[in-house]
C-alpha positions in Angstrom: -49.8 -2.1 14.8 -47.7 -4.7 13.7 -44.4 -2.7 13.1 -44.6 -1.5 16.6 -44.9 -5.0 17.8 -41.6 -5.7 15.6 -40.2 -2.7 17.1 -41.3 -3.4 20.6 -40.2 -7.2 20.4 -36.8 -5.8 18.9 -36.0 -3.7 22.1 -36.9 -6.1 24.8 -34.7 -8.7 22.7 -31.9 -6.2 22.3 -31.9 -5.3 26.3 -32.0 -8.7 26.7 -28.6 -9.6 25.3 -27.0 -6.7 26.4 -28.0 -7.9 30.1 -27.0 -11.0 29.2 -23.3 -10.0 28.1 -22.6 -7.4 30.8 -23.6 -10.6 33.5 -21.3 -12.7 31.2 -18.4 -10.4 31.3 -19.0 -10.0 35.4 -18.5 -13.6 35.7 -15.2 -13.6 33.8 -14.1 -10.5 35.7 -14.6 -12.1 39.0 -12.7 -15.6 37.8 -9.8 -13.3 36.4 -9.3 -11.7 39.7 -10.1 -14.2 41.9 -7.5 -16.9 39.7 -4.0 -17.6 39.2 -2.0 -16.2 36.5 -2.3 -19.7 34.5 -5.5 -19.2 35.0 -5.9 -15.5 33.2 -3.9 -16.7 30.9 -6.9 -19.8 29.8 -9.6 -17.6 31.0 -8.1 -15.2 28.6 -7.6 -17.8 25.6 -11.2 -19.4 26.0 -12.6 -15.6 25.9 -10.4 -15.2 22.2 -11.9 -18.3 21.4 -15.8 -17.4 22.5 -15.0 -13.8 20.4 -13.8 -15.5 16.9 -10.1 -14.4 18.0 -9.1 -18.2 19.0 -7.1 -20.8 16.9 -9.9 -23.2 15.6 -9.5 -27.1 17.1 -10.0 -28.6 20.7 -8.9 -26.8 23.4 -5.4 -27.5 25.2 -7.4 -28.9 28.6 -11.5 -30.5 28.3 -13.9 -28.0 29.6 -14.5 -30.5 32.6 -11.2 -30.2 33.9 -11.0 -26.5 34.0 -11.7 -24.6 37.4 -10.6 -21.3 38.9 -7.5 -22.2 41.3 -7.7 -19.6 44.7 -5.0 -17.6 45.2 -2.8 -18.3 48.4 
């Protein structure tokens, strides 16, 4: 009884994150197409950095002062 509530609690965790990361990843796919190139391009180095693939240190801009500029 008590390895299938291990196994149980291991699936529903599991779906969890993958939900999690495919909403994640929708939200970055939006900003990337809805942004300017500058924009990809720190989208695209805050993702590296999220992923391990980043330089460690701060960031070139504070998170406040980052927002998605509209395309013309």
């Amino acid at each position: 009884m008590m390895l299938t509530a291990v196994i149980v609690t291991a699936a529903v965790l599991g779906v969890a994150k993958v939900v999690r990361d495919w909403l994640i990843l929708r939200q970055v796919r939006a900003a990337m197409e809805a942004g300017t190139p500058e924009d990809r391009v720190r989208i695209g180095m805050r993702l590296a950095e999220a992923l391990g693939g980043g330089q460690p240190g701060p960031s070139a801009e504070p998170p406040a002062a980052e927002g998605v500029t509209p395309r013309p």
